[in-house]
N, C-alpha and C positions, 0 to 999 in steps of 0.2 A: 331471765336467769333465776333459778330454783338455788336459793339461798339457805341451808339450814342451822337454827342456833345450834351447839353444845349443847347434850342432857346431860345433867349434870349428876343425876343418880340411872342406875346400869341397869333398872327391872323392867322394863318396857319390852314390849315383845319385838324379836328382830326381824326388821321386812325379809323377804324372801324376792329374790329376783331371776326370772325364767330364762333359761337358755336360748332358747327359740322362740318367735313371733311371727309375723306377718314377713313374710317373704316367700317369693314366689323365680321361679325360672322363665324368662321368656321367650326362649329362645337361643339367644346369642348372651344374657348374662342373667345375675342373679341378680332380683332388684326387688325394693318394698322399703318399711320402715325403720328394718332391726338394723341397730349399728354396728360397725365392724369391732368385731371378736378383740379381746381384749388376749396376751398372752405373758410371758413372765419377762423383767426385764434382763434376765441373764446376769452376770456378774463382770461385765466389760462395757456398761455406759462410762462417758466420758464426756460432763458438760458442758459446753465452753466449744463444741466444735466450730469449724469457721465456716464461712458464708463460701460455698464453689459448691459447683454443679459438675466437675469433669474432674473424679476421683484418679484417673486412672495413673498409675505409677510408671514412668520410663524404664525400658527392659523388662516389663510384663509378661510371665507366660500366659497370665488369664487370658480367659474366654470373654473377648469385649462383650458387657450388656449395656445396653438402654435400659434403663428401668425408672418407670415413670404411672402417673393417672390423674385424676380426678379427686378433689378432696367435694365432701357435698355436708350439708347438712342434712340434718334428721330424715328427711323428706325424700332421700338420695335421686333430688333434681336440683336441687337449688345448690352452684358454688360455691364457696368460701375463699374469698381472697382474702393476702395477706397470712394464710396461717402458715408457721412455722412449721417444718418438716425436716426430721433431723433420721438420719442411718446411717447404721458402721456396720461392719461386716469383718470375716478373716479376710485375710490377701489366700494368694492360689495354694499358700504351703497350709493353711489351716489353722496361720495363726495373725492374731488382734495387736496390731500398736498402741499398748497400754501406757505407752511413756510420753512417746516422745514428740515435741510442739510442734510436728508437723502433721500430726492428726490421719494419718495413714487411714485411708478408706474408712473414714469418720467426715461426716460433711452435714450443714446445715443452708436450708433453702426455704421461699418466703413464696407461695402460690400465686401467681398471675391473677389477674381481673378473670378469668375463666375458673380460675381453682384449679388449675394445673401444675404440676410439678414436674423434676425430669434429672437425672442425676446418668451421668455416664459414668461406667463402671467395670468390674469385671464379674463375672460370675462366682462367688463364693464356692468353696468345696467344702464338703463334710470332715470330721475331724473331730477324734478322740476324746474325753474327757476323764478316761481314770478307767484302766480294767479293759472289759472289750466291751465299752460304752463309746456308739460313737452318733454323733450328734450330725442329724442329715444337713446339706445345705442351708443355709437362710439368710436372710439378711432382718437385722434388728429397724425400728421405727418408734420415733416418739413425736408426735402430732398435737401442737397446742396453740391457744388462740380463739379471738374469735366471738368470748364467752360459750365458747364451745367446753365440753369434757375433755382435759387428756386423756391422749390416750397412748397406749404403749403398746406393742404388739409385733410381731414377727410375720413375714411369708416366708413359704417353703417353695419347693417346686415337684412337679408330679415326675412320676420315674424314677425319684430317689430313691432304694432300696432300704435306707434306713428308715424312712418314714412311720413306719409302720412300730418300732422298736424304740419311737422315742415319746418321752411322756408327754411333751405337748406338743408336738406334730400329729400324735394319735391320736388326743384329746377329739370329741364330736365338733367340740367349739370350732376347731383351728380348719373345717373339711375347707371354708370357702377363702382360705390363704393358702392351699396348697395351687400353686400357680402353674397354667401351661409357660412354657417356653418356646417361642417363636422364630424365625430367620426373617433378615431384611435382604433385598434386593443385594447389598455387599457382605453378606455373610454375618451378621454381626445379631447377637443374639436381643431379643427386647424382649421385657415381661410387663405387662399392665397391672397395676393392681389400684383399682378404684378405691374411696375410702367413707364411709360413711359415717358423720362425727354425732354423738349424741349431745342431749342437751345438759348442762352445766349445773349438776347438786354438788357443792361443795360445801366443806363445812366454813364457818365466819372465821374471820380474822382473829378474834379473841380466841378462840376454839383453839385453832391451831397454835397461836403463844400458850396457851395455858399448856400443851402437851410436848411440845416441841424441846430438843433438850438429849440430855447424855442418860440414859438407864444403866442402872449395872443389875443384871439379871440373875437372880438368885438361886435358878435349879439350874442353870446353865453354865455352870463353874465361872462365874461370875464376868462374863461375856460381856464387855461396854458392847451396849446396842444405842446408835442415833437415831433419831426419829426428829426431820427436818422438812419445811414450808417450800415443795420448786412449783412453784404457776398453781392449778388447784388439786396437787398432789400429794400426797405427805412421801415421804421417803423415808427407805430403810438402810442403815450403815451397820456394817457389823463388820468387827473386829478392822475398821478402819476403811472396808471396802463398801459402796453403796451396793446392796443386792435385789432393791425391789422398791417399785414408785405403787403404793396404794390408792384407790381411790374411797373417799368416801362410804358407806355404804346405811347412814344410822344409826342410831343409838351407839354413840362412841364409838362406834368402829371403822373400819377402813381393811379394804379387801383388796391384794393383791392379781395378778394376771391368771389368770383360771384357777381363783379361789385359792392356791398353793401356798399361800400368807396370808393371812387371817390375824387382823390388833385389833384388841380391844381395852379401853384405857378407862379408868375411873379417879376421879376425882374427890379427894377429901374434903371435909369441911376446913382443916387447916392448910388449904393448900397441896399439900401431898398429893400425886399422883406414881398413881401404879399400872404396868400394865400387865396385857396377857398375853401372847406373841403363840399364834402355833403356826406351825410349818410343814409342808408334806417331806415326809421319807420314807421310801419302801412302801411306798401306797400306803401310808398313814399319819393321821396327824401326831405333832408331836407339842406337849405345850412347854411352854417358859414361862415364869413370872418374872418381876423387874420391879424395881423402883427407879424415879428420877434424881438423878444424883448433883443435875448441875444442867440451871438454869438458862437458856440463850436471852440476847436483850431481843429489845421488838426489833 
């Protein structure tokens, strides 16, 4: 486990971390050391889902899937058992059960002694988001455990038409989540999608109490923003809604799913902290500042 303190002052120079590595095609899949691709966590996680494996809803018109793989460590040969595997998706009309306690195509699952997972389901469809933005198929993942990295991340599927027109289905990172789609023997659709987890820098425990807490955001007509501790993630709350699980990245910061959230936080001598919040819009960043306004206990 790659453990790192809190810096506690912000001039250090900030690592830089590459896209691409070692990986190669051999054939039949994509395989080597780089981990699977990190992407945004959308604005519809919902903690707490429940342990089942066979999402599907009575009176379905979906498109029954299988959807299932492999979780591996670094090495992408070695399993992981035991690790938590959690995805939600819309139902067939293109929209998310954001309410209600029966967790509507939201499910949580715990990887065999092989590291395999398997979730029956329907096939998600694509669907609007404001304007003539419409957001191709996918289905969301959040992957933890292990002293492995969370990780948070989406597949798509190929032949989507939107693919191409959405910012992170297009994104280079996302090429090896766009998923074939397959038939079984009874008609019934399956998609694989293998996972490769990397190794675990997190920031310490103190670290994360020292920041953790209610911000009200000064250039951002004063916006309560949360920033709270799930597994070795920090999380983002805005305006009541969780929008983004960041991971670590050095020197006080912590970096969202394709870079598109970006915090960075500083610490006074008295205690006081502040942060620096920037966000993509319209292909650009946008920054926030913030103070903590209210403390969490450990």
């Amino acid at each position: 486990m790659k453990r790192r303190n809190f810096i506690y002052n912000t001039s250090l120079i900030a690592m830089s971390v590459g896209v691409f590595g070692k990986i190669k095609w051999d054939g039949k899949a994509w395989v080597g050391e780089d981990p699977t691709t990190t992407d945004i966590l959308g604005p519809f996680y919902r903690p707490g889902a429940p342990f089942k494996t066979d999402l599907v809803q009575p009176g379905t018109k979906g498109q029954l899937l299988h959807f299932g793989g492999t979780v591996f460590a670094k090495n992408g040969s070695t399993p992981l058992k035991d690790t938590l595997v959690e995805v939600w998706h819309c139902n067939e009309n293109g929209t998310y059960d954001n309410t209600s306690d029966d967790y509507v195509y939201r499910a949580s699952a715990k990887t065999g002694s092989d590291g395999k997972y398997h979730f029956k389901t329907i096939l998600p469809v694509p669907y609007g988001v404001g304007g003539d933005v419409i957001r191709p198929a996918h289905i969301h993942m959040r992957i933890s455990g292990n002293s492995k990295q969370d990780l948070v991340t989406q597949v798509y599927f190929k032949g989507d038409e939107n693919l191409a027109k959405d910012d992170s289905s297009a994104d280079p990172r996302s090429i090896h989540r766009i998923l074939d789609i397959s038939t079984n023997s009874k008609n019934e659709k399956v998609v694989k999608f293998d996972i490769v987890l990397k190794d675990e820098y997190v920031l310490d425990a103190a670290g994360f109490k020292k920041i953790s807490g209610l911000y009200q955001m000064k250039t951002d007509n004063g916006v309560m923003t949360e920033f709270f501790r799930q597994g070795d993630q920090l999380f983002l709350k805005r305006n009541g809604q969780i929008v983004e699980a960041m991971d670590y990245v050095g020197n006080n910061s912590f970096e969202g799913g394709l870079g598109r959230i970006k915090t960075t936080f500083e610490i006074k001598a008295d205690g006081a902290v502040n942060v620096k919040l920037k966000f993509m819009q319209d292909d650009k960043y946008v920054e926030v500042e913030g103070e903590k306004i209210l403390k969490y206990p450990a």
